[in-house]
N, C-alpha and C positions, 0 to 999 in steps of 0.2 A: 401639281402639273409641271411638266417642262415643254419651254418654248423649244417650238420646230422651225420656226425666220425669225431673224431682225432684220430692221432695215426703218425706216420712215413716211409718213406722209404726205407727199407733197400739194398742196394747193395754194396757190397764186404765191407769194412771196414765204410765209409761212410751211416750219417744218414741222414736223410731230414724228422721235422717236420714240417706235413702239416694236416691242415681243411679241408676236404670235402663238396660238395656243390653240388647239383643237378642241371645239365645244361642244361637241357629243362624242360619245363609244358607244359601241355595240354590246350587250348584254347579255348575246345569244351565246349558246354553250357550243364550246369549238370540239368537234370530234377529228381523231384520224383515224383510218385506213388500216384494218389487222388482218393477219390470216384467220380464219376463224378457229381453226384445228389448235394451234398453240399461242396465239394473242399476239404475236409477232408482227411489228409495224410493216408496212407496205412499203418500200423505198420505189422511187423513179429513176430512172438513168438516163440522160439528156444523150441520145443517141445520133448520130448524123445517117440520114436516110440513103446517102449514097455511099458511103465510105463502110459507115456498121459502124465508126468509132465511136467512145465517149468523149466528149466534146467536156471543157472547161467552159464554167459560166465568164469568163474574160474573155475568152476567143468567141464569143456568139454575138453575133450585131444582128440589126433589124432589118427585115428587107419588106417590101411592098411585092405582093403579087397580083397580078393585072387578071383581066376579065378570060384573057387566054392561057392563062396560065405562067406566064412568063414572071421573073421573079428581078425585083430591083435591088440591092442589097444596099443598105445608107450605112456609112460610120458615125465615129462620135464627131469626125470633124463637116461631116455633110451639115449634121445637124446645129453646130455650130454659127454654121455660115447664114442659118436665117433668120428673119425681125424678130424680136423679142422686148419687152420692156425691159428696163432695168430690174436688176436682179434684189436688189438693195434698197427699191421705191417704189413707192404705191402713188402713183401720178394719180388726181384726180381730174375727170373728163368734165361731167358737168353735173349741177343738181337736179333732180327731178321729183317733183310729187310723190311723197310713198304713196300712194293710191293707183300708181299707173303702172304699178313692177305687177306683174301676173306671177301667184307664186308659184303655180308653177314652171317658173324658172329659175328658182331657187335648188340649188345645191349643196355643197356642203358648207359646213358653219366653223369662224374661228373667232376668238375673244382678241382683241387689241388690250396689252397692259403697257402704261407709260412705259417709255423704257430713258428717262433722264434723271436727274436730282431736281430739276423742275417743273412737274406736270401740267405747268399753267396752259402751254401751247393744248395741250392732250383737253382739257376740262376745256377751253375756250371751242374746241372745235366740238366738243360735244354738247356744250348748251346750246352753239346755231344751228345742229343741227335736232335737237331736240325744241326749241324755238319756232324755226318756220317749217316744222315737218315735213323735210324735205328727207332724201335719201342722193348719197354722191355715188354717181357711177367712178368706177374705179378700175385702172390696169394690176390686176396681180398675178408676181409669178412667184411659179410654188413647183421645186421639183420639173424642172426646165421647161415646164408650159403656162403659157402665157393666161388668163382667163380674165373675162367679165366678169366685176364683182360690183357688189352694192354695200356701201360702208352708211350701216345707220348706229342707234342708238337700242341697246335689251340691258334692262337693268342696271343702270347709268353705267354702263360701260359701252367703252365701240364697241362694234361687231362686223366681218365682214363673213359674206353670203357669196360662194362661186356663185355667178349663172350661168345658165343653158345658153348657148348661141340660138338663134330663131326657127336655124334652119336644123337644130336638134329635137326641137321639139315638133310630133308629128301630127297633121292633121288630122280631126275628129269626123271624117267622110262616113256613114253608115248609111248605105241603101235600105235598110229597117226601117229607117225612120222618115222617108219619104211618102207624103200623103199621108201621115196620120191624122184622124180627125182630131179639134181643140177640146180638151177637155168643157164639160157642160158646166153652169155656173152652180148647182150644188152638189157637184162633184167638187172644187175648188173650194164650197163654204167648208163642206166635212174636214176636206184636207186641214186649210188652217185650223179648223178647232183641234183636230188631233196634234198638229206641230202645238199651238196652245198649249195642249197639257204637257206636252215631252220638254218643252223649253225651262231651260236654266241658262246658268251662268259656267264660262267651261273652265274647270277644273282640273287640270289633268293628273294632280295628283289622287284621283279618285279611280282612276282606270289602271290595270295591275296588267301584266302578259301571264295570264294561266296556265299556260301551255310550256313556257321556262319554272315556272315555280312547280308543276306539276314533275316537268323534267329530274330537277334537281332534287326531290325528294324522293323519287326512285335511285338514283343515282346514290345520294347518302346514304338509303336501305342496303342499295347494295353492298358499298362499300363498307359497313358495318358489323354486315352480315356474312361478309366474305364469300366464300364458296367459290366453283372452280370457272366462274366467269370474267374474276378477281386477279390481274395477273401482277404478282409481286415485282418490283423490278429491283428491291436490296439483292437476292443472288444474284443477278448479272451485273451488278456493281462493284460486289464483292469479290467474283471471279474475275472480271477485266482486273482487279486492282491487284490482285495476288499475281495472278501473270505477268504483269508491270513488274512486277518486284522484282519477281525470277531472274526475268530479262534481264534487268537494269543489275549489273553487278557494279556500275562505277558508282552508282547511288548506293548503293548497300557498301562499298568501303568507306565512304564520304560520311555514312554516317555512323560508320566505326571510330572513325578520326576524330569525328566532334564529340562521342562518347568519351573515346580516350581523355579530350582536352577538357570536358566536362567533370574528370574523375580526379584532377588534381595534375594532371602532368602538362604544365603551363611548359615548363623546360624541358626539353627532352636531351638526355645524354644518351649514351653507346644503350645501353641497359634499354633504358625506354623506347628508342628507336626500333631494340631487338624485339621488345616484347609489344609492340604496334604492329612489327609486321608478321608474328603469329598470330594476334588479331587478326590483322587483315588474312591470311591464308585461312586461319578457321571459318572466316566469315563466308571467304569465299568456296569453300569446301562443302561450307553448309547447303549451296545455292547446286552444288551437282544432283545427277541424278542417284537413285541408289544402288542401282549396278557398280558404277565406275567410284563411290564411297566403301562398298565391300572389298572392290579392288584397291582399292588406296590402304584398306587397313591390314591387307595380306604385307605389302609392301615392311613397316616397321617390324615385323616378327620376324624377317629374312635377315633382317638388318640387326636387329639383336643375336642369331646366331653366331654370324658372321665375327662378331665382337668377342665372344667365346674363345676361338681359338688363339689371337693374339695374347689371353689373359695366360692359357695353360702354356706356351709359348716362355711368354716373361717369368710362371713360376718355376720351370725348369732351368733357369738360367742362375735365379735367385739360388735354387741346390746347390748348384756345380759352383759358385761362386762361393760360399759356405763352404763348402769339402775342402775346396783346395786353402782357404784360409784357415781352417784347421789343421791339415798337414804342415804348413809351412810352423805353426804355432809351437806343434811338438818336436822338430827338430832344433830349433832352436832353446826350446827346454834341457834337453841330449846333451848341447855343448855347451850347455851353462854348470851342470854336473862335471863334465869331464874337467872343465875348467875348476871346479872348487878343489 
């Protein structure tokens, strides 16, 4: 489990740091919200009813609307400005007989764990109050509302218990049950013999919820089973992440680079520099589409002709240069006769 508060408990001179922990969950199977046609999640758009915009969950504050209609808008700093306990302490008010808390005023439930290197304070305040059977009323705040709480003892550990304010819980008024006559007195004998037989001792790990367990094993049928109520969601994870890639060309050279530096070229000179960045061009050549990649490979065979002429160019030059080196070759043969 992980704690949701710290803070302490205060009573009379005596502290006790302690971690809060939420002491029940819910069990029940969470559904959302599909098109039925393609299994497609339902989304909400937080709309503003006078403008039509979409509204950010940061610009939305709370407002009270009155009995005419009229609308009070509060901020965070309204709410701010009114009593609260401390945010950090669990003040305790006074003891009272666990016998006089009605549970129905009981709410939700959280575990106190020491929260020191010495839980002597934590264990002393749990013996008195497992000792005189008493239960501490208690200020806690949780998530910036203040509540009545009852700090007793479940399983030698604390525990504290929201309660209901008085005026939350509602009166049991039934005009049915006025003037009904009193039950007869062997109407009353049958009853108790019948509670007689049904009575034990309560166990609640004896009681299952059949209705989730029943749930859950059409649910694994299904899904085992497959078929087309079964909606896969690896292609749309698959597709989102290939489009990613596409887009992202600074990522796709980033991870050319690391390649490169992974293949041995810790040093790069002139050489490797040059041959990184037809890495990089290949890489990113790769990422176009295949139109403008047809078009790009027209490009090099233009460029290779073009190379052509300067070559027959240079072998014409090479002849003429040759001829005339030969002629000059032979007259000066000419006058080496005449001269012998």
């Amino acid at each position: 489990m992980r704690s949701i508060w710290k803070g302490s408990i205060a009573f009379g001179l005596v502290n006790v740091p302690v971690k809060v922990y939420t002491a029940t969950e819910d069990h029940d199977i969470k559904f959302h919200q599909v098109h039925g046609k393609d299994g497609g999640r339902i989304k909400y758009d937080r709309k503003c009813s006078v403008c039509g915009e979409s509204v950010q969950f940061a610009d939305i504050d709370k407002a009270y609307e009155t009995p005419d209609g009229d609308r009070v808008i509060l901020t965070d700093q309204d709410f701010s400005s009114l009593p609260a306990a401390e945010k950090h302490e669990i003040p305790v008010l006074e003891f009272v007989p666990t016998d006089q808390i009605d549970p129905i005023l009981f709410d939700k439930s959280y575990y106190l764990e020491p929260d020191s290197t010495s839980p002597k304070a934590y264990v002393l305040l749990r013996e008195t109050l497992s000792t005189t059977d008493r239960t501490a009323l208690v200020h806690f705040t949780l998530r910036q509302k203040t509540r009545l709480a009852a700090l007793r003892v479940h399983d030698d550990v604390l525990m504290i218990q929201t309660l209901l304010w008085p005026d939350e819980v509602r009166a049991a008024e039934f005009s049915s049950l006025d003037d009904v006559t009193a039950p007869r007195p062997n109407e009353l004998k049958m009853a108790g013999a019948l509670v007689e037989s049904m009575s034990g001792d309560f166990d609640p790990s004896e009681y299952t919820d059949d209705y989730q367990i029943e749930l859950r094993k059409v649910l694994d049928e299904m899904i085992e089973n497959g078929g087309e109520k079964v909606v896969h969601a690896e292609a749309e994870d698959t597709d989102s992440g290939e489009d990613a890639e596409v887009v992202d060309l600074v990522a796709a050279l980033q991870r050319s680079v690391e390649a490169a530096g992974r293949s041995g070229r810790g040093r790069r000179g002139d050489t490797d520099s040059a041959s990184t960045k037809d890495e990089s061009e290949n890489e990113e050549s790769a990422t176009k589409a295949p139109a403008k990649k047809t078009a790009a490979t027209k490009a090099p065979a233009k460029k290779a002709a073009a190379k052509k002429a300067p070559a027959k160019k240079t072998a014409a030059k090479k002849a003429a240069a040759k001829k005339a080196g030969s002629g000059t070759s032979s007259k000066d043969e000419d006058q080496q006769r005449k001269g012998a």
